[in-house]
C-alpha positions as CSV (number, residue, x, y, z in Angstrom):
1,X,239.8,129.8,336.4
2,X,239.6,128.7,339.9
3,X,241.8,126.5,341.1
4,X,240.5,123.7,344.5
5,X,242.6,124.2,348.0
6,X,244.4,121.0,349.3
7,X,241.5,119.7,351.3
8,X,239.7,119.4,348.2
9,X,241.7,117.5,346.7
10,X,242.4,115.5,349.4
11,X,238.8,114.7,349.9
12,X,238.6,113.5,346.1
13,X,241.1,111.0,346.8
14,X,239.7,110.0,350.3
15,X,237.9,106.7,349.0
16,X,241.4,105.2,348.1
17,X,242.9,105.9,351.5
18,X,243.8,102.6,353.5
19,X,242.5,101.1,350.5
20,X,246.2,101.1,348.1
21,X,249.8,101.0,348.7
22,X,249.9,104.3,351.2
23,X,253.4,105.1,348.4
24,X,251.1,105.4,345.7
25,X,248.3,107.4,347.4
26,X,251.1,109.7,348.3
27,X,252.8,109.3,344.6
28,X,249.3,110.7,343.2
29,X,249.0,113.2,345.2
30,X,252.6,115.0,345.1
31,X,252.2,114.1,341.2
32,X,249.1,117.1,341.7
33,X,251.6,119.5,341.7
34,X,252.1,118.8,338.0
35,X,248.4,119.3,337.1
36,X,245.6,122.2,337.2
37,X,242.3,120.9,339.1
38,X,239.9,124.0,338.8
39,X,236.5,124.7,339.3
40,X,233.2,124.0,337.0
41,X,229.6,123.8,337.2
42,X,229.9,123.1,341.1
43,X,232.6,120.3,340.7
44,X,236.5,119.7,340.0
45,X,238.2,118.8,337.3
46,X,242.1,117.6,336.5
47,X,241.8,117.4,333.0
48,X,239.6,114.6,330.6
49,X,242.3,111.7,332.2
50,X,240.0,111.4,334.8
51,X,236.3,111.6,335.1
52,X,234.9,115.2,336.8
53,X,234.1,114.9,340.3
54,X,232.0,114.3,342.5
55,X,230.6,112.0,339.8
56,X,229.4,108.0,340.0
57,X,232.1,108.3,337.3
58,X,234.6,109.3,339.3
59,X,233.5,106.6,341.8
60,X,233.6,103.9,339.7
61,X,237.4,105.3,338.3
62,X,238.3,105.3,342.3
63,X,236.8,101.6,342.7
64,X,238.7,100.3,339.7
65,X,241.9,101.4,341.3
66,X,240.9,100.0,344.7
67,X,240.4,96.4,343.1
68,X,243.2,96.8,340.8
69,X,241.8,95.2,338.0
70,X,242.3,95.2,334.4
71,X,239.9,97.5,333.4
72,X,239.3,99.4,330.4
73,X,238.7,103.0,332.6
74,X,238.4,104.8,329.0
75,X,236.6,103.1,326.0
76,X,236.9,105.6,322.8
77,X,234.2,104.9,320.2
78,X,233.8,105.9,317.0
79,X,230.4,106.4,315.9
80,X,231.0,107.3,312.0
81,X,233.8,106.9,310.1
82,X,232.6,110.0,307.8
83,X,234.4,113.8,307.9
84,X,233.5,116.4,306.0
85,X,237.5,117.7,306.0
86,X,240.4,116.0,304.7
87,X,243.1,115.9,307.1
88,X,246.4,114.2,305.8
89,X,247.0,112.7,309.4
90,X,243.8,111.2,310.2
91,X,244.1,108.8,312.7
92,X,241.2,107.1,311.2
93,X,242.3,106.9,307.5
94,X,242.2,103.4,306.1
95,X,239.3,102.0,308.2
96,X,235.5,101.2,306.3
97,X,233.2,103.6,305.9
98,X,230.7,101.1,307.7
99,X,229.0,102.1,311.0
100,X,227.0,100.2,313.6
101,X,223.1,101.3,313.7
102,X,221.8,103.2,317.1
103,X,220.1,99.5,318.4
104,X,223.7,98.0,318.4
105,X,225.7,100.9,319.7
106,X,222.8,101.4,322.6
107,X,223.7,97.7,323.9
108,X,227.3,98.2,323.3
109,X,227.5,101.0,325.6
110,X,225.6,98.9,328.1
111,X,228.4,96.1,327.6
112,X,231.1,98.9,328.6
113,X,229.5,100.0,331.8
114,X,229.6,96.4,332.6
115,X,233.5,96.3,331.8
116,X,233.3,98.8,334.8
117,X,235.0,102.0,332.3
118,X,234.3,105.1,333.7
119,X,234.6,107.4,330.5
120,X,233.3,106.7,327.2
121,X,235.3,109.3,324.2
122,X,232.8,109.6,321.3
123,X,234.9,109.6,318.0
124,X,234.6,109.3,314.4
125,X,235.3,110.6,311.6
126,X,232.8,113.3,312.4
127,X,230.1,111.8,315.9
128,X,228.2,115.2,315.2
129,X,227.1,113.6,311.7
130,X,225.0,111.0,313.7
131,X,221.7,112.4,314.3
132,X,221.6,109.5,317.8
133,X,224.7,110.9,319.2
134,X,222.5,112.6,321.8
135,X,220.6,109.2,322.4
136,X,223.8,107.6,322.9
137,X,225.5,110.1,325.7
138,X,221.9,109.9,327.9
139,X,222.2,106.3,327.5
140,X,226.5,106.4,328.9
141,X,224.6,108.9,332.1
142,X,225.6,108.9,334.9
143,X,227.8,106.3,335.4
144,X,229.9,107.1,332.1
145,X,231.8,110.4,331.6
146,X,231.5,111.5,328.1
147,X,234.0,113.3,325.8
148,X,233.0,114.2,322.4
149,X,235.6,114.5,319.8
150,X,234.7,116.8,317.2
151,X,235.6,119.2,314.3
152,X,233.1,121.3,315.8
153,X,231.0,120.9,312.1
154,X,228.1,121.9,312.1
155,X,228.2,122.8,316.5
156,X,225.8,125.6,316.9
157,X,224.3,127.0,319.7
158,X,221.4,124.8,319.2
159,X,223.0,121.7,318.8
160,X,225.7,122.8,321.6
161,X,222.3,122.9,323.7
162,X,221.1,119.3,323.1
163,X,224.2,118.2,323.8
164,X,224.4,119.5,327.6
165,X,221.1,118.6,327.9
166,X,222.0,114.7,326.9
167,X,224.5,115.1,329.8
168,X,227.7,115.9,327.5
169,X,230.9,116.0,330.3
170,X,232.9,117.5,327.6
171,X,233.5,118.8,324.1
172,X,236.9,118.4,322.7
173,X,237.6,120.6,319.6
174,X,240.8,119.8,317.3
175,X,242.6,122.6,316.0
176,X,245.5,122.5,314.0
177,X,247.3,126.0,314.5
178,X,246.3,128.9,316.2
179,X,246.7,130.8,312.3
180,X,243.4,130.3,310.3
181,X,245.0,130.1,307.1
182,X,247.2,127.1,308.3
183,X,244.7,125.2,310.3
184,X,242.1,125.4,306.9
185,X,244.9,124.2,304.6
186,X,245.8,120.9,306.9
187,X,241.5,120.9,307.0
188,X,240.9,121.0,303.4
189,X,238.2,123.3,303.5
190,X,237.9,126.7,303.8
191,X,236.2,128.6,306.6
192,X,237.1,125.3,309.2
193,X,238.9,127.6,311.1
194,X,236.0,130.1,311.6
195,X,233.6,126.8,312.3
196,X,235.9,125.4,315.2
197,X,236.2,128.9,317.3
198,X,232.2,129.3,316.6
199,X,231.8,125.4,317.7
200,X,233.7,126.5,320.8
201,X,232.3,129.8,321.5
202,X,228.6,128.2,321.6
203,X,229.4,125.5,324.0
204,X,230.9,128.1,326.3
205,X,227.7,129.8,325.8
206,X,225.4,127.0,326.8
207,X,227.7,126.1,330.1
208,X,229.6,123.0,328.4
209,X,233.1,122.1,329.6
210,X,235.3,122.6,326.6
211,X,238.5,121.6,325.5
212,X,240.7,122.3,322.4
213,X,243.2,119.2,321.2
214,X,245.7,119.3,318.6
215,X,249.0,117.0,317.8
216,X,252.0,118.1,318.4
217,X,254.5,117.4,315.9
218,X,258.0,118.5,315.9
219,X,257.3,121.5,313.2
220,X,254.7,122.7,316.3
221,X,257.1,122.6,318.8
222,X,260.4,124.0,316.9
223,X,257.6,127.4,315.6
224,X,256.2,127.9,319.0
225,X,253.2,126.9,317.5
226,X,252.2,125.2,320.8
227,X,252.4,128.5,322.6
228,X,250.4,129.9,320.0
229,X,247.7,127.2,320.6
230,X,247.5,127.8,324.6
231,X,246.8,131.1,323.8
232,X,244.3,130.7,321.9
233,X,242.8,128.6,324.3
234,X,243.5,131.0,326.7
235,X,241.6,133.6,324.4
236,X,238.7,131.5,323.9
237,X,238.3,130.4,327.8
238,X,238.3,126.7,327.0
239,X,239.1,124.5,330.3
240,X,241.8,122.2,328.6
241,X,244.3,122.2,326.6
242,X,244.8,118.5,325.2
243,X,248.0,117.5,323.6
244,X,248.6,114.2,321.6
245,X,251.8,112.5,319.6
246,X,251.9,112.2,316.1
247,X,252.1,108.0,315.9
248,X,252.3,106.7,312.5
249,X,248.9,105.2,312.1
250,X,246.1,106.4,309.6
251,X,246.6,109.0,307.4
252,X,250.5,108.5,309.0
253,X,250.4,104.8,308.7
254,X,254.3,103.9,307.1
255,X,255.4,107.1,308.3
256,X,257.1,106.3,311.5
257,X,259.7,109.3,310.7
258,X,256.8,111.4,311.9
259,X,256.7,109.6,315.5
260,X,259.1,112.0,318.0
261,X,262.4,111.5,318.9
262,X,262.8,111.0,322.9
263,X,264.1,114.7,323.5
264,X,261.2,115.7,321.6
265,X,258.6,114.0,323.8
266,X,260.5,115.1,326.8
267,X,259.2,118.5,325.4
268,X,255.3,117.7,325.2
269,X,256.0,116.7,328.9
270,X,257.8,119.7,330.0
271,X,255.5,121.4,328.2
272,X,252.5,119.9,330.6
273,X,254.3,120.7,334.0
274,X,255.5,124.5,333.2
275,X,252.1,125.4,331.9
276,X,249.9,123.2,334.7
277,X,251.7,125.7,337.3
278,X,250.9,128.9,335.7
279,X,247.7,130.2,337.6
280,X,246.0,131.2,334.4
281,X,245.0,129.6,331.1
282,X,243.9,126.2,330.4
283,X,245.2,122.6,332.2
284,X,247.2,121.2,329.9
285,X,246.6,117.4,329.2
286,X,249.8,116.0,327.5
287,X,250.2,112.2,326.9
288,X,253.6,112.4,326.5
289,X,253.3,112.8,330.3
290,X,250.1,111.1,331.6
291,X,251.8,108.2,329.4
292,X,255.5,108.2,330.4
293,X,257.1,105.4,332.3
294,X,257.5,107.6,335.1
295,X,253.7,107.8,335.3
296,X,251.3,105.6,333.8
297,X,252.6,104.1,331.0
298,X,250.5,102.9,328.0
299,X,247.4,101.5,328.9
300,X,246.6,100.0,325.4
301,X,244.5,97.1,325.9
302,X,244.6,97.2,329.7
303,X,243.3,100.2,330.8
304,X,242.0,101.4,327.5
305,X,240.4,100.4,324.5
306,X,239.2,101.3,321.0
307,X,236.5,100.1,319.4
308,X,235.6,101.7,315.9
309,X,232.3,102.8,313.9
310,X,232.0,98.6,312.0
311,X,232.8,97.5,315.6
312,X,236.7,96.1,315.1
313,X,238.1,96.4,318.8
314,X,241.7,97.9,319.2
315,X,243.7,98.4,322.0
316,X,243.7,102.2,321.7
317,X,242.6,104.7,318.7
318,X,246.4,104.8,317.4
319,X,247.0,101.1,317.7
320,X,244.8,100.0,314.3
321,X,244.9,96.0,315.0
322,X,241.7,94.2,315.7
323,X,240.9,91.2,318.4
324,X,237.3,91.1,317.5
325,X,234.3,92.4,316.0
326,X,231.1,93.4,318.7
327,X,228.8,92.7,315.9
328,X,229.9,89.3,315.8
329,X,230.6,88.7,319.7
330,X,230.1,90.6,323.1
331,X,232.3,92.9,324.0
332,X,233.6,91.2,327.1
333,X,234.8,88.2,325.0
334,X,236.8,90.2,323.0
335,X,238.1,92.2,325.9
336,X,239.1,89.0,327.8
337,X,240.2,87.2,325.0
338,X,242.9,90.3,324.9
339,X,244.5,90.2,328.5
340,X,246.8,87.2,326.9
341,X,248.3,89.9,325.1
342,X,247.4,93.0,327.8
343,X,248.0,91.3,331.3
344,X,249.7,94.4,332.4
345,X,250.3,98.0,331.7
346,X,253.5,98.6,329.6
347,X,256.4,100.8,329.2
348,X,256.6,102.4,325.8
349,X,254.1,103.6,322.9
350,X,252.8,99.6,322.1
351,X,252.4,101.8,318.6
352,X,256.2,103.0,319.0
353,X,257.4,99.3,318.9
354,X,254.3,98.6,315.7
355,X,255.2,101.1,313.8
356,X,257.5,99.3,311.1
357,X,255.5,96.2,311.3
358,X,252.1,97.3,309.1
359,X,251.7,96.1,306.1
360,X,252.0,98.8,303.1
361,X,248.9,99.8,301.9
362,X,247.2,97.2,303.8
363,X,243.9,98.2,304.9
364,X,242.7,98.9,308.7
365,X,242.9,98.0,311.1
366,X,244.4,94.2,310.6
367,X,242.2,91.6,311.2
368,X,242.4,89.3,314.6
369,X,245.2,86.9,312.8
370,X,247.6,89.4,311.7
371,X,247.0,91.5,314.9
372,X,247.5,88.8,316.9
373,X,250.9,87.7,315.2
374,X,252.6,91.2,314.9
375,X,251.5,92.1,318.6
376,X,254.1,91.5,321.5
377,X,253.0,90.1,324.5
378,X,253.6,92.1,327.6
379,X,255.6,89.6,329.8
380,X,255.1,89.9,333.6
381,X,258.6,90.1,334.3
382,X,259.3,93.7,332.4
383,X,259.4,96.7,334.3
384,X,255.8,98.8,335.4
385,X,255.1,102.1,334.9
386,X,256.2,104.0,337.8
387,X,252.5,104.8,338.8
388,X,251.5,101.1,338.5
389,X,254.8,99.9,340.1
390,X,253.5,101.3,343.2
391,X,250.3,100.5,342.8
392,X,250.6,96.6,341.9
393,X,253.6,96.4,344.3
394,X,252.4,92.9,345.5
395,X,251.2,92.1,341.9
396,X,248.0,89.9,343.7
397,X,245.5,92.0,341.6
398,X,247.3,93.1,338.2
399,X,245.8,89.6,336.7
400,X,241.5,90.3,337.5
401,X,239.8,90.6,334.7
């Protein structure tokens, strides 16, 4: 992997200079030292936080920043809520089996580029099971990074191939221990295992940026099972190594013993940092750092939103609590109808404080009135993430829509 020089990453951040708090153009880049920018297809990338660059992408990330706006920089979508495995944690369990047809989700991805997001995560269930998918990626070109989150079912060479071709930015594969036994039984199905590292292997082939994701839970990071997993994406050659929190949503949902303890997060973190400045192997993409309250904080609802395969809008993929439905009204009503409850970025999971609050058995995500009850408001007078701190220092922006 080749790793950019400092003028290189100086010149990526070049279009916020004089334009932001000079502290926070100097916060982002000392906070560099803590990340792996390397080299692909002629570009740079950090890691699937931020959109590749050069890129209009990246542009539009770096002009939402500049007008410090709320702005939903990533949208995830789930185009199908079907999966041919059966993983206990799904962060999708509970949800309808419905989907939106191609004509809606073509508009819908029209009504996010007017939000101004500059990646668009394409979710499920299982988004290789649509037959559109590729449709729907040309359609988020060029302004919209895209990330497809997959099993890899079913990701041959060929379809690895029409992928690129649609203009894929990357192709993120979940796997659930670096031991094929382990990772089919928390699968369901034999032979996922053998599916995921072929899913991966073709996109390398074809020239897509690839990434592996798994969660970490505490088992993972007690076994050295995380270790195991950078390996392995090591071994494979994969360009990122994406690490998420188990939150007790889905297949989770009533389980918040299953959400980590502080010390325990302070390990995904640490885990981020240590690796980021080895020279080899994959970046490491850990939320437990990206969305600390000494960086950016969790954007549910402000800087990121959710919006699933019947069209019920969420603040985030984890946060299963809906403010509206696109087949029943734009997009940008629902998203502005939510900054009475997202003004702001916040401090702490927003699922972290949830967690105890669902329903048992109820089924999701909660409709707008029950959402709308159970979810605290973020008040302007509790502390900002240390990145936005800096960044909203004179608060005149924080309120745009």
């Amino acid at each position: 992997m080749t790793r950019p020089g400092t003028l290189t990453i100086l010149r990526m951040f070049l279009p916020l200079l004089g334009r932001v708090p000079a502290g926070h153009l100097w916060y982002l880049f000392r906070k560099m030292r803590n990340e792996k920018p390397h080299r692909f297809a002629g570009g740079v990338r950090i890691n699937t936080f931020f959109p590749p660059w050069p890129s209009p992408a990246f542009e539009r990330f770096c002009a939402a920043v500049v007008a410090r706006r709320r702005v939903p920089y990533s949208v995830y979508l789930a185009t199908s809520a079907e999966c041919p495995f059966h993983c206990a944690h799904c962060s999708y369990g509970g949800r309808s089996r419905a989907a939106l047809p191609t004509e809606r989700l073509l508009k819908l991805i029209a009504e996010i580029k007017a939000l101004g997001t500059c990646t668009l995560g394409l979710t499920g269930g299982e988004p290789l099971l649509r037959a559109d998918l590729e449709e729907l990626i040309a359609a988020a070109g060029p302004e919209l990074a895209t990330i497809v989150f997959t099993t890899g079912h079913g990701l041959d060479r060929r379809r690895a191939e029409t992928l690129r071709q649609a203009g894929t930015t990357c192709v993120t594969v979940g796997i659930e221990s670096a031991d094929p036994t382990a990772h089919d039984t928390v699968r369901g199905v034999s032979g996922s295992f053998a599916e995921a590292r072929a899913a991966v292997a073709a996109c390398r082939e074809v020239g897509l940026y690839t990434a592996i994701s798994t969660v970490g839970f505490r088992e993972k990071i007690a076994s050295g099972e995380l270790e195991r997993l950078y390996l392995l994406g090591t071994e494979w050659g994969v360009g990122e190594f994406r690490l998420l929190a188990p939150v007790a949503t889905g297949g989770l949902a009533g389980c918040g013993a299953a959400m980590l303890t502080d010390a325990e997060l302070r390990a995904l973190a640490d885990f981020h940092v240590q690796h980021n400045r080895h020279r080899h192997g994959p970046a490491v993409n850990s939320f437990a750092y990206l969305e600390s309250d000494a960086l950016f904080g969790c954007g549910a609802g402000y800087h990121h939103l959710f919006i699933d395969a019947d069209g019920e809008v969420c603040p985030c993929d984890l946060s299963p609590m809906s403010f509206g439905n696109v087949a029943a009204e734009p997009l940008a009503a629902v998203w502005q109808r939510m900054a009475e409850f997202f003004p702001r970025p916040r401090c702490g999971c927003l699922m972290g404080q949830l967690a105890g609050k669902f329903p048992a058995g109820a089924a999701l995500p909660l409709p707008r009135g029950q959402s709308e009850a159970i979810c605290p408001r973020c008040a302007t007078a509790e502390p900002l993430p240390e990145g936005y701190r800096r960044l909203l220092a004179n608060g005149s922006k924080s309120q745009k829509q």
